[in-house]
DRENMI-614156 format. One line per field, with one value per residue: x, y, z of N, C-alpha, C in turn; residue in one letter. Coordinates in steps of 0.2 Angstrom, whole numbers, plus 5000, padded with zeros to 4 digits. Layout:
# DRENMI-614156
n_c1 (X  ...)
n_c2 (Y  ...)
n_c3 (Z  ...)
ca_c1 (X  ...)
ca_c2 (Y  ...)
ca_c3 (Z  ...)
c_c1 (X  ...)
c_c2 (Y  ...)
c_c3 (Z  ...)
bagu (A  ...)
***
This chain:
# DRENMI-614156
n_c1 (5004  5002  5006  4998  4999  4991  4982  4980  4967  4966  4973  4971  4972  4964  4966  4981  4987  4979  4988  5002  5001  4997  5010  5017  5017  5024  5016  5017  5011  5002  5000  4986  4983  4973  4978  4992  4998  4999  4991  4979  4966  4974  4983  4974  4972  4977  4973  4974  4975  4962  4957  4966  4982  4984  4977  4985  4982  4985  4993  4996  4985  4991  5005  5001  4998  5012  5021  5014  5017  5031  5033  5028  5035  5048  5044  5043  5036  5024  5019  5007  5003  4995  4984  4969  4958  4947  4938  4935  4938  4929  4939  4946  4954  4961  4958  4967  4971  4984  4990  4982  4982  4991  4984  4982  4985  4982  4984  4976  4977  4969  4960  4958  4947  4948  4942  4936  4927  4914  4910  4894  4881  4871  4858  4853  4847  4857  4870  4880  4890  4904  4913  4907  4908  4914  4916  4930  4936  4938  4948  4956  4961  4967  4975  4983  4985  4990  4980  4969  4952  4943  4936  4928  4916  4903  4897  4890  4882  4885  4893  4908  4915  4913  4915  4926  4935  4930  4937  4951  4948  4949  4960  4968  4966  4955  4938  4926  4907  4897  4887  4878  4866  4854  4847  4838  4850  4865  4878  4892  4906  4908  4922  4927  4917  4916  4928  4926  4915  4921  4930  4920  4910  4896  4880  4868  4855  4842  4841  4843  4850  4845  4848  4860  4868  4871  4880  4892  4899  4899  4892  4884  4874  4859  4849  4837  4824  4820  4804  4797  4794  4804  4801  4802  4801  4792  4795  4806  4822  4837  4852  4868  4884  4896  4909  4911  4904  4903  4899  4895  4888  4887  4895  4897  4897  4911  4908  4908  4916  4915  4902  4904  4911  4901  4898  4887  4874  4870  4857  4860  4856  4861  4875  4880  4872  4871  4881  4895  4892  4899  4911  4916  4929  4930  4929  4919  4906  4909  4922  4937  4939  4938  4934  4938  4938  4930  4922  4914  4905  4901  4917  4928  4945  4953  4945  4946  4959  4960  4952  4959  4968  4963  4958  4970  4975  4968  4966  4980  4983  4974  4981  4988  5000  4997  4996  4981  4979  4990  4983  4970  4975  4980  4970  4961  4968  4965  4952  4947  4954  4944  4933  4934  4935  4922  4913  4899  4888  4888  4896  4892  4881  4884  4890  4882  4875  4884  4885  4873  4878  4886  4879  4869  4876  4882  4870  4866  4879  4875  4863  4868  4875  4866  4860  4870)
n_c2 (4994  5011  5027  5045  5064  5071  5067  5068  5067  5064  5076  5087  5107  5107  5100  5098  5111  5110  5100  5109  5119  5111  5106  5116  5119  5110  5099  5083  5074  5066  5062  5060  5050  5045  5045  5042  5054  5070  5084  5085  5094  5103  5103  5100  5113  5124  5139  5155  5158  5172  5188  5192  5194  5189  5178  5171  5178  5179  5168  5152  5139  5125  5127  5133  5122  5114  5123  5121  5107  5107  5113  5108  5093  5102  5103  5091  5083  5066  5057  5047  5040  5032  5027  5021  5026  5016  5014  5022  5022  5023  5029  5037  5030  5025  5015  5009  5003  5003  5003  4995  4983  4981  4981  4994  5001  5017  5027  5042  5057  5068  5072  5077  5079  5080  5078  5079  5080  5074  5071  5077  5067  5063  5057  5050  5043  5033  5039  5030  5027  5026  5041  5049  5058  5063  5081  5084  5070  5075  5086  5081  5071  5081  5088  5083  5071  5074  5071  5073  5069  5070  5074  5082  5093  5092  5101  5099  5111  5125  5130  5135  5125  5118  5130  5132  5122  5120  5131  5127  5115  5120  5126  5115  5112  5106  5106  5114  5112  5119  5123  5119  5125  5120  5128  5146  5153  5156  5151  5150  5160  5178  5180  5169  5164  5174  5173  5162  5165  5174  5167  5161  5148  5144  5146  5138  5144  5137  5123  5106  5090  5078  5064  5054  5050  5037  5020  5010  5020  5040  5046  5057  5072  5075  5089  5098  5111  5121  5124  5134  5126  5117  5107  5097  5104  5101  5097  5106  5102  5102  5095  5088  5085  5075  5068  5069  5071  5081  5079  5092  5096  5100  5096  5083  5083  5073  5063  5051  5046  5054  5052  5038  5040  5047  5059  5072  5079  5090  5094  5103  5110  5122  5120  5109  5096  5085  5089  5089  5096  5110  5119  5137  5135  5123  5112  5095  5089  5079  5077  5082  5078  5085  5097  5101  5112  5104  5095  5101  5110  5114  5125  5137  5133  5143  5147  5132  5130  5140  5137  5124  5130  5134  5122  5115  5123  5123  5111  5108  5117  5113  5104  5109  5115  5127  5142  5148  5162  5164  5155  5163  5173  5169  5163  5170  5181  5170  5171  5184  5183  5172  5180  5188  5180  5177  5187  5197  5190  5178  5173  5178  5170  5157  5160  5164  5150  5144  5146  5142  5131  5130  5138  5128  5115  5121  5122  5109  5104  5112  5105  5092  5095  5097  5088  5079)
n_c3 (5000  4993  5003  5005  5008  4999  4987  4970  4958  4941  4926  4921  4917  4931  4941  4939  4943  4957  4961  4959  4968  4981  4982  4982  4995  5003  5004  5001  4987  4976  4958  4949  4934  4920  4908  4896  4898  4907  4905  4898  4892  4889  4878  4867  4863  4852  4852  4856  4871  4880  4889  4903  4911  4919  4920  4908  4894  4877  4876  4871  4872  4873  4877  4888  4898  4897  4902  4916  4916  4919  4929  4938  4939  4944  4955  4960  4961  4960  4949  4942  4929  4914  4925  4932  4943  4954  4966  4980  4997  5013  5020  5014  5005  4991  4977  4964  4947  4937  4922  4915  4922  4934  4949  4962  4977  4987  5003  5005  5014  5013  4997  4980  4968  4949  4939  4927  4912  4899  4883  4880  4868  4854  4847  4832  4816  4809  4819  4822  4810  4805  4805  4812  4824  4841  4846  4850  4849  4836  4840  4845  4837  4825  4831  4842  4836  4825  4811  4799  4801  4790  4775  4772  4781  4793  4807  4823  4833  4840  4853  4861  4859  4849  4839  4841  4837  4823  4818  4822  4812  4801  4800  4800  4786  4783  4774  4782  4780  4785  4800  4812  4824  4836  4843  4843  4843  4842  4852  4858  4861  4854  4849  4845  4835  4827  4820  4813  4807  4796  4787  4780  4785  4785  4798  4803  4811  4824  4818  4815  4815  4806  4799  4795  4780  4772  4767  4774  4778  4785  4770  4770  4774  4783  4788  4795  4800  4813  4824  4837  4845  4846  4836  4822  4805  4792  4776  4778  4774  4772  4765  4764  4756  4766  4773  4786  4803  4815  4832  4843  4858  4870  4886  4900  4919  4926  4937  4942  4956  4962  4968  4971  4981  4993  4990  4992  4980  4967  4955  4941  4929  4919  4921  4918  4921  4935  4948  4961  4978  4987  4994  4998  4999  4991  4994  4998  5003  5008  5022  5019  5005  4990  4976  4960  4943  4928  4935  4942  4938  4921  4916  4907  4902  4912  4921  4927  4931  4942  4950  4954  4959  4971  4976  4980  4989  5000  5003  5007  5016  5028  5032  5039  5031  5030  5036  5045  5043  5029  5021  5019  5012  5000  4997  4993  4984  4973  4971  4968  4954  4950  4951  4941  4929  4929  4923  4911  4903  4902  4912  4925  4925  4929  4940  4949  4948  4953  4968  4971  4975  4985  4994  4995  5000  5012  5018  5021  5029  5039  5043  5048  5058  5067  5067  5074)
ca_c1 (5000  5006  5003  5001  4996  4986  4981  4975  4965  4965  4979  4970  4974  4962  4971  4989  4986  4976  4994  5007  4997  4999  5017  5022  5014  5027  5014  5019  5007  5002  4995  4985  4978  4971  4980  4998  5004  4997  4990  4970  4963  4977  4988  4971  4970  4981  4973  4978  4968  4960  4957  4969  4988  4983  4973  4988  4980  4989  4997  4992  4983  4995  5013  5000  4999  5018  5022  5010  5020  5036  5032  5023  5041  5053  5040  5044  5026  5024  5014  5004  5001  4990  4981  4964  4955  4941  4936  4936  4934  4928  4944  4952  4959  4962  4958  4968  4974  4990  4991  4976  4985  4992  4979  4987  4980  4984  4980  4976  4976  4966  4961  4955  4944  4949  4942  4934  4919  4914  4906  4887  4882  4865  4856  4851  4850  4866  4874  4886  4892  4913  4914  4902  4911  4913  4920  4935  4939  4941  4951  4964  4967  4971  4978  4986  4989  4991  4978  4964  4947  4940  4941  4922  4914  4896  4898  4883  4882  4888  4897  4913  4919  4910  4917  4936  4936  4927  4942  4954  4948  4950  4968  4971  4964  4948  4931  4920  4902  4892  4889  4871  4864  4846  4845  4840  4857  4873  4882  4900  4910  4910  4927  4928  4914  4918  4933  4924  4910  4925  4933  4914  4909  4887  4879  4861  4850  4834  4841  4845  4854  4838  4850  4868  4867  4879  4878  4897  4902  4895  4891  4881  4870  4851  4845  4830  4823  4814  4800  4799  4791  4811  4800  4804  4796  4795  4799  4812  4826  4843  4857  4876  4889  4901  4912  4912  4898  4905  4896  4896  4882  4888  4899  4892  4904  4913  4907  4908  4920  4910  4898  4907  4915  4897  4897  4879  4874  4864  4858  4859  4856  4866  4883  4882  4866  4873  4887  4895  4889  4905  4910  4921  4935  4931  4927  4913  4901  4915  4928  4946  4939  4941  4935  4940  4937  4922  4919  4911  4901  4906  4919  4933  4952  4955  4942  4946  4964  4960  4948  4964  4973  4959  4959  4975  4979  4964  4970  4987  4980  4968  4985  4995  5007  4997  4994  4976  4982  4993  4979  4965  4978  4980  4963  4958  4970  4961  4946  4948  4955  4937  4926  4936  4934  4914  4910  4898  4882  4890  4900  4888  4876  4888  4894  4876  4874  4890  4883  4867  4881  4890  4872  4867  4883  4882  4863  4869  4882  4871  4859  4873  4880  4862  4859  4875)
ca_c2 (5000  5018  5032  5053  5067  5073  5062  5073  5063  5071  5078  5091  5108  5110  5095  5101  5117  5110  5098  5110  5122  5110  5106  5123  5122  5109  5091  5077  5076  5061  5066  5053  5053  5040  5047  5044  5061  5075  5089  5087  5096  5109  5101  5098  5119  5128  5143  5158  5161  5179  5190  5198  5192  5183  5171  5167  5182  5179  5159  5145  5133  5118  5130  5132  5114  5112  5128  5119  5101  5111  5117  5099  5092  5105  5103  5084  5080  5059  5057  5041  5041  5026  5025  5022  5026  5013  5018  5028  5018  5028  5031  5038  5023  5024  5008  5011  5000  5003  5001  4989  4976  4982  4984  4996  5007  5023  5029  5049  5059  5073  5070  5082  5077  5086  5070  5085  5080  5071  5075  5071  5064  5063  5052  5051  5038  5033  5039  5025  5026  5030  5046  5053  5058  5070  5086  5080  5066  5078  5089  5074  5068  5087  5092  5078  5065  5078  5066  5077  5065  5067  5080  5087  5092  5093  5103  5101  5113  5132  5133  5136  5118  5116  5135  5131  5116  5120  5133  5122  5110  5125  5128  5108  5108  5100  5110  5115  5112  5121  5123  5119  5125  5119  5133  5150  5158  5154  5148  5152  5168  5183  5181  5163  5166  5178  5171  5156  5168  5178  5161  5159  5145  5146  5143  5136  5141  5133  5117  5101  5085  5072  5058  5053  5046  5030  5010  5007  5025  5045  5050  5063  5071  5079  5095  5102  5118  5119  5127  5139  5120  5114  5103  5096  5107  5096  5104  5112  5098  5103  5088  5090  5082  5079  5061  5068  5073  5080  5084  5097  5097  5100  5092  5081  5084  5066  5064  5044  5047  5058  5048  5033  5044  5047  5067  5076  5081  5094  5094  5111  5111  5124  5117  5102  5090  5085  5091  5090  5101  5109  5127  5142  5132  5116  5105  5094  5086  5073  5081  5081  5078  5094  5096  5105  5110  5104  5090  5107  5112  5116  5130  5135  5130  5148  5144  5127  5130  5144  5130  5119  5131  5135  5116  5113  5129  5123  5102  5109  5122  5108  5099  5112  5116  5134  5145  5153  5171  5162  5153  5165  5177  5166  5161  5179  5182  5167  5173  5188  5182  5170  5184  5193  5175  5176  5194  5196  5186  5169  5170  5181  5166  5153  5165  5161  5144  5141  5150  5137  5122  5131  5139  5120  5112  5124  5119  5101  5104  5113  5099  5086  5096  5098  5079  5077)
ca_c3 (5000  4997  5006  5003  5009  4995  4981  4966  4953  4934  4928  4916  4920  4936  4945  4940  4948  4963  4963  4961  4974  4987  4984  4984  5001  5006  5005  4999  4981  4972  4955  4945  4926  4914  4900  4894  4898  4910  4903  4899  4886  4885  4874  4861  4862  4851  4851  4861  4878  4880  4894  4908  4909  4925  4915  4901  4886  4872  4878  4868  4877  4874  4880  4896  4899  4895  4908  4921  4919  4920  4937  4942  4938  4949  4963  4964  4961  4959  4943  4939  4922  4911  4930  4932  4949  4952  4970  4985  5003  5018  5026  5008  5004  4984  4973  4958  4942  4933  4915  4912  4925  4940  4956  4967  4985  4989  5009  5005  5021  5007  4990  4976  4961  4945  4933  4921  4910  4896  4878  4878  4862  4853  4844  4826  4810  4805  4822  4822  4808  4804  4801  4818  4831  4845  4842  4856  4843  4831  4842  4846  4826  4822  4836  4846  4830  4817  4806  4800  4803  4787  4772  4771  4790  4797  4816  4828  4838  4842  4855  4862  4857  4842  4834  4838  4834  4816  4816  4820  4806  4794  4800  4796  4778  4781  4774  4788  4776  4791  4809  4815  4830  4836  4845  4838  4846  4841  4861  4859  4861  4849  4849  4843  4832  4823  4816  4809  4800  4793  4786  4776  4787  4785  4801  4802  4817  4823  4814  4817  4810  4804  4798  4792  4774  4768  4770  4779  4782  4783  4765  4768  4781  4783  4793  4795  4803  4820  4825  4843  4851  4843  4832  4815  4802  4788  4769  4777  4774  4768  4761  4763  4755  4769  4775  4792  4805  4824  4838  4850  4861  4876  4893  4908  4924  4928  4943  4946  4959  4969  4967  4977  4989  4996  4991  4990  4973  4965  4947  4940  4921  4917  4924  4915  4924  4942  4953  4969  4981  4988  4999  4994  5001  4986  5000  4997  5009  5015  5023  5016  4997  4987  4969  4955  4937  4927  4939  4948  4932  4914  4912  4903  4908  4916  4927  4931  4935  4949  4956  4956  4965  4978  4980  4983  4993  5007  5005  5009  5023  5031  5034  5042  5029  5028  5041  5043  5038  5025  5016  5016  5008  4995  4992  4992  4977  4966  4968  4964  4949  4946  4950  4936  4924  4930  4922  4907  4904  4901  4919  4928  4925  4932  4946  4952  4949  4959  4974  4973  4978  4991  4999  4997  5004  5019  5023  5022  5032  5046  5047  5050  5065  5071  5070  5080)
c_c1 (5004  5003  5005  4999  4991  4987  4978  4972  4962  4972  4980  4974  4969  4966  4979  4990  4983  4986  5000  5005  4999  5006  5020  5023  5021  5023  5018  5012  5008  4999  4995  4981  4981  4977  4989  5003  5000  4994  4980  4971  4968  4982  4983  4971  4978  4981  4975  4973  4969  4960  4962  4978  4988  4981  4976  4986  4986  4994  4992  4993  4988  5003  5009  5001  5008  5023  5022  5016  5028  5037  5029  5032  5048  5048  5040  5037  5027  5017  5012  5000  4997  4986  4974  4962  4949  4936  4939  4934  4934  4933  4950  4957  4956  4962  4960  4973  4979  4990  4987  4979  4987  4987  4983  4981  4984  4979  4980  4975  4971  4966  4955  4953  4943  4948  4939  4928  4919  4908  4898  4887  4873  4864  4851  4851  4856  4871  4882  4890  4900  4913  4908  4907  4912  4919  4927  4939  4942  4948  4957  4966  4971  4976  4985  4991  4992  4985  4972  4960  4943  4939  4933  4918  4908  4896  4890  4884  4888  4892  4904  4917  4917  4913  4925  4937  4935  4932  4948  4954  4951  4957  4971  4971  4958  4943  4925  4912  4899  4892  4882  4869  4856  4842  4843  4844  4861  4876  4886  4899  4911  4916  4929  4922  4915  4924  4932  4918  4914  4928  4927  4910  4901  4886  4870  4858  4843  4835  4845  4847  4847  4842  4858  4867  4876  4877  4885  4900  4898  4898  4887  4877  4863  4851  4840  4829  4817  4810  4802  4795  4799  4806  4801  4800  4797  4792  4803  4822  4834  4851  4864  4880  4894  4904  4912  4907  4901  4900  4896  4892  4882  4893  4894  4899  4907  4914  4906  4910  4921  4907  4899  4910  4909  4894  4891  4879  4869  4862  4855  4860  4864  4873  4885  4876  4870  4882  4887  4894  4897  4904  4915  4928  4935  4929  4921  4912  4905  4919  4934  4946  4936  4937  4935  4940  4929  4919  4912  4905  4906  4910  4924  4939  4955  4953  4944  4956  4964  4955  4954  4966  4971  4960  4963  4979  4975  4965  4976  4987  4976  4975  4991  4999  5004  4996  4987  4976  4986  4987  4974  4970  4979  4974  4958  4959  4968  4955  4944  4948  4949  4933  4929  4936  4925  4912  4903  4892  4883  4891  4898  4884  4879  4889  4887  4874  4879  4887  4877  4872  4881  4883  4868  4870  4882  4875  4866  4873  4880  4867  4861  4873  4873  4861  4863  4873)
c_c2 (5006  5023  5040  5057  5071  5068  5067  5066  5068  5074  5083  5097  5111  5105  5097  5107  5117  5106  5102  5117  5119  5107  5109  5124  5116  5100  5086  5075  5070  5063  5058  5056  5046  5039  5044  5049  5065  5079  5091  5088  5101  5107  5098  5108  5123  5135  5145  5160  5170  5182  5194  5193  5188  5177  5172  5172  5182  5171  5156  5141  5127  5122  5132  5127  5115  5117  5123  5113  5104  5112  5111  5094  5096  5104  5095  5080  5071  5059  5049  5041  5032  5022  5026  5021  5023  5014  5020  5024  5025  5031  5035  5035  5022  5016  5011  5001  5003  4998  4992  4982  4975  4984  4988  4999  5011  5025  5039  5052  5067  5069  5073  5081  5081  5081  5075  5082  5076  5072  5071  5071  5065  5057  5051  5044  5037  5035  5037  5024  5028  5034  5052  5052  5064  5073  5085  5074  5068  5082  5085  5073  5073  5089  5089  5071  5068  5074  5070  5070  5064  5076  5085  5086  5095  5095  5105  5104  5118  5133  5134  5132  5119  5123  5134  5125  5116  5125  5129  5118  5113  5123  5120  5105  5105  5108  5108  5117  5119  5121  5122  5117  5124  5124  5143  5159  5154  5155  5150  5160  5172  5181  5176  5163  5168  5175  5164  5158  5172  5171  5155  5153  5145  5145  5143  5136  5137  5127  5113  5097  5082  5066  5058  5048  5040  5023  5008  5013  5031  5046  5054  5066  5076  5083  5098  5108  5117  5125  5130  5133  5117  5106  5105  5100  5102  5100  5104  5107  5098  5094  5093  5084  5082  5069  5065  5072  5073  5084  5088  5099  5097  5094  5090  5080  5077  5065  5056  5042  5050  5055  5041  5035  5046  5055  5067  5079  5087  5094  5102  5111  5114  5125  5111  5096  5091  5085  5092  5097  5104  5119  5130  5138  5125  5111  5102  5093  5083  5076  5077  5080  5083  5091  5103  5107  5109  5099  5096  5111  5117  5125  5130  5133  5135  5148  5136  5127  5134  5140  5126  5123  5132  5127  5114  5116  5125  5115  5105  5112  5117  5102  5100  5114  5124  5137  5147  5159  5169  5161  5159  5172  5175  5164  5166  5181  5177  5168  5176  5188  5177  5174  5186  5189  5177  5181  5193  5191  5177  5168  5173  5174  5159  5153  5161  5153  5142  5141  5145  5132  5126  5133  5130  5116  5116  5122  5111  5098  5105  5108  5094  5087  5096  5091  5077  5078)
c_c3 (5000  5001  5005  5007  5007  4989  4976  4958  4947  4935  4922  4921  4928  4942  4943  4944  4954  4965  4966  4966  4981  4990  4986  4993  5006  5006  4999  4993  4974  4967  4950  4938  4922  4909  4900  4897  4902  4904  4900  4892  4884  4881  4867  4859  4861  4851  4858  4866  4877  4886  4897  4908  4915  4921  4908  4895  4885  4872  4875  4875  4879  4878  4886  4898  4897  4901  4916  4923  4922  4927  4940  4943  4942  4955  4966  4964  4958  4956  4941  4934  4921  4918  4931  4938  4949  4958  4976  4992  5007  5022  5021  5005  4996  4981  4965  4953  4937  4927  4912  4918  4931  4946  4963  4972  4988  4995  5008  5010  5018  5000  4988  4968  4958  4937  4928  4918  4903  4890  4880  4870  4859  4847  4837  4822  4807  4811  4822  4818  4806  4802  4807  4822  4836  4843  4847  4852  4838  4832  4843  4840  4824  4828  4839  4841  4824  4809  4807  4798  4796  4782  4771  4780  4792  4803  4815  4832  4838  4847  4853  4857  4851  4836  4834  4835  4825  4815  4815  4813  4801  4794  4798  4792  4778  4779  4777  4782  4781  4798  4811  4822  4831  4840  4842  4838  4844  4851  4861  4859  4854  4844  4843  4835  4825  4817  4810  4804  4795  4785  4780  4779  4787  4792  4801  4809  4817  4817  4817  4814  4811  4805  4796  4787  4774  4772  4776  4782  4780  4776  4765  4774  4780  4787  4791  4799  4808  4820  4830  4848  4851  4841  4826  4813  4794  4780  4772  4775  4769  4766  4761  4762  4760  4772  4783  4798  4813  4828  4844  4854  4867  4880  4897  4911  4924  4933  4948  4953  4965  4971  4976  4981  4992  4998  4989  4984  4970  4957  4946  4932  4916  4917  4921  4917  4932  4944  4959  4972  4986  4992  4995  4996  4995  4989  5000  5001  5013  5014  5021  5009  4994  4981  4964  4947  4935  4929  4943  4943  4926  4913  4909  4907  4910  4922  4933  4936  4941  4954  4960  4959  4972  4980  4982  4988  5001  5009  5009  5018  5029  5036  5038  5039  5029  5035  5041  5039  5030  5018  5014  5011  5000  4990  4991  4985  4972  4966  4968  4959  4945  4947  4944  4930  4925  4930  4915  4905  4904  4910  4923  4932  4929  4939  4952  4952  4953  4964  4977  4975  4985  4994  5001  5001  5008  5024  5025  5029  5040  5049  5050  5057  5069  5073  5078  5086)
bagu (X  X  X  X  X  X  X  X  X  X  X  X  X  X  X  X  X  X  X  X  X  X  X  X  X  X  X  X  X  X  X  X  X  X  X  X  X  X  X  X  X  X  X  X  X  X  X  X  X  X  X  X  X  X  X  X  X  X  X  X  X  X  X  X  X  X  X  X  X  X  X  X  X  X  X  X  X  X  X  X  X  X  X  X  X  X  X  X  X  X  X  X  X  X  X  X  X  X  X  X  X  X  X  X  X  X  X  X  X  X  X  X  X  X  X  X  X  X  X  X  X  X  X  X  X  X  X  X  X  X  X  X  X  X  X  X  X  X  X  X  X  X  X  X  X  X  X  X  X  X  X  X  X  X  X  X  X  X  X  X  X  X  X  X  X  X  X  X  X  X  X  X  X  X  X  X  X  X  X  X  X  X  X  X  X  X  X  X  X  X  X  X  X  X  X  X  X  X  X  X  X  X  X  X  X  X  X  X  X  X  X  X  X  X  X  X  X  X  X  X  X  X  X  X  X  X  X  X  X  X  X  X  X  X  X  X  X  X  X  X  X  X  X  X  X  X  X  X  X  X  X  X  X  X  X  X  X  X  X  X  X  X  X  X  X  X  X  X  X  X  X  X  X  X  X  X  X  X  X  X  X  X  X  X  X  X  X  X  X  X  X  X  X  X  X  X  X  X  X  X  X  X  X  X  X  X  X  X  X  X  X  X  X  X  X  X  X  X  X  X  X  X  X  X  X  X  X  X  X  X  X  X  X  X  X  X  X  X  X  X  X  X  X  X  X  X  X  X  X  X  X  X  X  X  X  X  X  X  X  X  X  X  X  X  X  X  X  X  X  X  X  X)
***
């Protein structure tokens, strides 16, 4: 059996910043991730983040992550890569699997869940067939394998993901057909936006994917145009030539792991469906286990790293390595730096949905001690 002081699980960037937070603090910092390699999603994100110079404006996504590990590596942080966490006993007693074969157990005296989120999907004729895939799939072939997915591209869905992503494609030779949103608002940022209307890309609101034409793989795809019920109107049925059909339809939190750690939950649409309930310190309902990122509902990776370092700054503090006056010093200046991410009607709207966990997680907390 090993033992830590802090176990971080995820090793995108909200758990690399909850890790090297509690390093700096002096704990001993086991960091765990699925994947090959640390880094999340910032090594699928070329573009360059926006904003204030606290939050990286003007750094590509992927030279944040490659910063982030930089500083996880001088801090002596112990990294378990190809590791999958399967569960959580009551005493913090990690069950993990090493590289499809190994059963190993980790004793965490804290641990801070940063497992991020996972694409939803949607469900049509022809779904299945090669050539459908999440736009996350798309993002890895170009980004991460250099292998564009496919040379003509159908993108479901507006947002954030769905407009870089359909930029990206550009930048890798593929022809973005369309972008169809079934809403009659384009989702993403201006900013993001913009650049994919410039680049002549059409966009279809109030329409939806019908089907995905071909017998072994996508040849072709249908949309249709919604009413103000978002039902089908039929006539309205457009045909695209395209070999490849992604979707972007939103994130759900990856919350399994809270789940079986025995944290309280609340479903709040707008965050993603259900998330841990948790306090301005990260700290969910069971004490010692932190969470961070879009385990906590969908933001971007500016947001998810200032979580990471709030979680790792009050893991580390909870354990002694901070002082009182120390940490609230610290945790002052991160959030600071998320009210200044959570401005403007996208992160206004969030700001308040947060405030529903932690107003929750605080009643939850009171009825406990009244119990007692």
């Amino acid at each position: 059996m090993y033992k830590t002081s802090i176990a971080v699980i995820g090793g995108g960037p909200a758990g690399l910043s909850a890790a090297i937070e509690a390093a700096k603090a002096g704990a001993q910092v086991v960091l765990i991730d699925e994947n090959s390699r640390p880094g999340g999603q910032l090594f699928k994100q070329i573009h360059k983040f926006f904003g204030s110079k606290e939050h990286k404006a003007g750094v590509r996504g992927i030279d944040i992550g490659k910063q982030l590990l930089k500083e996880a590596q001088e801090l002596g942080i112990e990294v378990w890569l190809n590791t999958e966490v399967c569960g959580i006993e009551q005493n913090k007693l990690l069950w993990a699997v090493k590289n499809k074969t190994e059963s190993v157990q980790l004793l965490s005296e804290r641990i801070v869940l940063a497992t991020g989120a996972m694409e939803n999907s949607i469900h049509f004729p022809g779904w299945t067939l090669p050539g459908v895939m999440g736009a996350g799939a798309a993002q890895t072939f170009i980004n991460i394998h250099r292998v564009a997915p496919g040379k003509k591209v159908l993108m479901i869905g507006s947002g954030n993901v769905g407009v870089i992503v359909s930029y990206q494609l550009l930048q890798a030779g593929c022809e973005v057909t369309a972008i169809v949103e079934a809403s009659p608002r384009l989702g993403g940022y201006g900013v993001h936006t913009a650049k994919v209307c410039r680049a002549g890309v059409p966009f279809y609101t109030s329409h939806t994917i019908l089907r995905a034409l071909g017998e072994n793989k996508v040849e072709g795809a249908v949309i249709g145009r919604l009413n103000d019920k978002w039902e089908f109107i039929p006539g309205t049925e457009k045909v695209f030539e395209v070999d490849t059909i992604c979707i972007a339809t939103g994130l759900t939190p990856l919350a399994e792991l809270a789940w079986i750690a025995g944290c309280k939950f609340k479903y709040i649409p707008e965050l993603g469906g259900f998330v841990p309930l948790h306090d301005e310190n990260m700290e969910t309902t069971i004490q010692g286990i932190y969470v961070a990122g879009d385990i906590t509902g969908i933001e971007e990776a500016s947001s998810a790293m200032e979580e990471g370092r709030l979680a790792g700054i009050n893991a580390a503090a909870s354990l002694g390595f901070y002082s009182s006056k120390q940490k609230e010093k610290l945790c002052n200046e991160v959030r600071e730096r998320l009210d200044a991410l959570r401005q403007g009607p996208f992160g206004k709207m969030r700001r308040i949905k947060k405030q529903e966990l932690i107003t929750s997680r605080r009643e939850i907390r009171c009825h406990q001690q009244q119990i007692v």
